[in-house]
N, C-alpha and C positions, 0 to 999 in steps of 0.2 A: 267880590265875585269876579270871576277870570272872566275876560272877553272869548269869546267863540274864537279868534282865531290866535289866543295867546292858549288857548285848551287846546284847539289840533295840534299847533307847533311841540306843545310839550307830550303829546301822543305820538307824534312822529319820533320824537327825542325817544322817546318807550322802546316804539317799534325797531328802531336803527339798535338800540344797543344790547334788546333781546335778539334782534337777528343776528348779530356778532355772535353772540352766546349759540345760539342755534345751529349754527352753520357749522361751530367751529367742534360742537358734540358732532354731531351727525358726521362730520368727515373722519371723526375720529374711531368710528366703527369699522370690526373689518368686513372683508369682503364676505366672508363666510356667516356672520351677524346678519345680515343684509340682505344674501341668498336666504339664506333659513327664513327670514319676516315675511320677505316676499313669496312664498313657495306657502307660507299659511298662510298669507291676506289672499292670495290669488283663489287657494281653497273655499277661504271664506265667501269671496266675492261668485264663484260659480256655485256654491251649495246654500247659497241664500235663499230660505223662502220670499222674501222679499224680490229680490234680482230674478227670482223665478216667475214672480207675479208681472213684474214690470214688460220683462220679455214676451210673456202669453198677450199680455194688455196691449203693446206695441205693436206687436203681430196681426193685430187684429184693427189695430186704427190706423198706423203707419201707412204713409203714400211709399210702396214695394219695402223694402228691410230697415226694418229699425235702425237708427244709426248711435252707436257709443262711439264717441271722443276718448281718448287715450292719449300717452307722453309715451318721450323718447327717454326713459331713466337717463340722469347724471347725477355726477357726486352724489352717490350713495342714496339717491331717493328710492323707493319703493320699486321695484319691478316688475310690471305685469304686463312681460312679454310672453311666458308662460302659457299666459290666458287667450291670447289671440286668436289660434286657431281652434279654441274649444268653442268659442265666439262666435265664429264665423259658421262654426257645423250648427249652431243655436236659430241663425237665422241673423247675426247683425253683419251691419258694413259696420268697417274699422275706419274711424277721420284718427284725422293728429291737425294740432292746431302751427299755424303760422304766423308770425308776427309780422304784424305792418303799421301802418301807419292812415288813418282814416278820421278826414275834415278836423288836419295837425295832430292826434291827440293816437297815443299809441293804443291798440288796438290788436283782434285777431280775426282770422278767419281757418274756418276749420276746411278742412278736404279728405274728402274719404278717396281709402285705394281701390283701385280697380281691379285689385285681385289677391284673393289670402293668400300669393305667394309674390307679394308686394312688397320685397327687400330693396334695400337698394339697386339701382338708380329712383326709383320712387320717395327718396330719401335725399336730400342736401347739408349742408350745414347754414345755418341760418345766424341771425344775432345773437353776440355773446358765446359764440360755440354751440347754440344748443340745437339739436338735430330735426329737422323739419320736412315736411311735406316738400317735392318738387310741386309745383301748380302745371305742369306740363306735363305729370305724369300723373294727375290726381284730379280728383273730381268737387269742386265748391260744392259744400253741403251745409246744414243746419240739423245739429245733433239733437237726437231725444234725451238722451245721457251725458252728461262730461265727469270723468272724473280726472280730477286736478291734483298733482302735486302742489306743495309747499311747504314750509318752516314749520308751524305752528297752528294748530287746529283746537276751541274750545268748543265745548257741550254748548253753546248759546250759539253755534254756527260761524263762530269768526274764524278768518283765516290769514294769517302772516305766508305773504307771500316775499318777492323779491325787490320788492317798491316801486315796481312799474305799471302797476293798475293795468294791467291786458286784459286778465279775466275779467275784474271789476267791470273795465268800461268794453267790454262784450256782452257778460251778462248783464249786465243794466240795460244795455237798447236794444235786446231779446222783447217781444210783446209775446213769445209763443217761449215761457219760461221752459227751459232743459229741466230735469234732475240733476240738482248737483251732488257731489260725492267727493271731500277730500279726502284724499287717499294718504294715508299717516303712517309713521312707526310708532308704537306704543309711546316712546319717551316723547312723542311730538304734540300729544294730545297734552296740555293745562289748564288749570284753573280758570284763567280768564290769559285772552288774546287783547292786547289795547286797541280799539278800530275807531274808525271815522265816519260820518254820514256816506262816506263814497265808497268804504267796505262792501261788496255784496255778499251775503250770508249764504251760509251753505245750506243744506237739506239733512244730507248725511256725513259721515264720516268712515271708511273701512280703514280698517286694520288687522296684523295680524293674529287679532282675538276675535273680531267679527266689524260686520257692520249694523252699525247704529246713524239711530235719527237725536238731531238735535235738536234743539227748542226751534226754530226758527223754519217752520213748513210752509209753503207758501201758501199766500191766504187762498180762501176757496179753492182749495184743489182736496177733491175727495180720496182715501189712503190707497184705492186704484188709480187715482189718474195721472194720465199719459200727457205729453205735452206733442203735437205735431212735429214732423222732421219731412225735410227734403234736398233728393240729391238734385243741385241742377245738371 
């Protein structure tokens, strides 16, 4: 019988060499691949009964606009910049998350813009190249919604990200749980994701065939309910 941490080690060994694998498909798509997936998951994502439900629900409990979290696409992840301004006539604020660093242990905080016409300078380059919220031109908020890029997404709610646990150790010290939503390309969804106690599980999953719920709902939350958001 494996010790508990001779079984992570060999789940991180999992996870590093399917990410190799991952990374190095996905970059190998082209740009027109990539357009097209995004331009139906975006479809999908505003024609959801579900996302419709969510929206009406938040609307009605949210302290002023619901807030959805979103990313800055790179290398070849899903695109739903598209959606932004259909979003924003809907009734949400737009956050984007920023990476920090919080009591050592890396970490995010999300910041919504101060206006759907919140291009850059509202916009930086942050760690790793990847593109972030200015804090000086953006607002600390706590989203209703996050949807998340990453590698690798199963029906049981796991998600292969980059190996920095942000999301993870964000959502984890959430008490007023978001909606989570990994945001996939079709070849990104598998059989099974290898995870660890420190994974945090998704909700749903969109792509460019629709959005789906995983096994992995959070306990007592009824199939309307809303979790609390605010902007400071």
């Amino acid at each position: 019988m494996p010790k508990p941490l001779e079984t992570e080690q060999s789940v991180i060994r999992q996870k590093q060499a399917l990410r190799q694998q991952l990374i190095a498909s996905r970059e190998s798509l082209s740009d027109t691949d990539v357009s097209q997936q995004s331009s139906q998951t975006v479809y999908h994502l505003l024609s959801s009964d579900l996302f419709q439900q969510w929206t009406s629900n938040l609307q009605k409990t949210a302290d002023g606009q619901p807030v959805i979290a979103l990313y800055w696409a790179m290398r070849q992840e899903v695109d739903l910049a598209s959606a932004w301004a259909t979003l924003v006539e809907r009734g949400w604020t737009l956050a984007f998350p920023k990476m920090i660093t919080y009591e050592g242990q890396d970490n995010l905080a999300f910041y919504a813009l101060r206006s759907e016409r919140d291009d850059p300078p509202a916009f930086i380059q942050g760690r790793f190249g990847v593109v972030e919220p200015d804090p000086n031109q953006t607002t600390l908020c706590t989203p209703n919604v996050i949807l998340l890029p990453g590698l690798a997404f199963d029906l049981q709610g796991n998600r292969l990200g980059w190996g920095k646990g942000y999301y993870d150790h964000y959502l984890s010290s959430q008490t007023n749980h978001p909606i989570t939503v990994g945001v996939a390309l079709p070849m990104q969804i598998l059989d099974h994701v290898p995870s660890t106690n420190h994974d945090y599980p998704l909700e749903y999953i969109l792509t460019a065939k629709g959005l789906i719920a995983t096994d992995r709902q959070m306990p007592n939350r009824p199939p309307d309910a809303t979790s609390n958001s605010h902007v400071n």
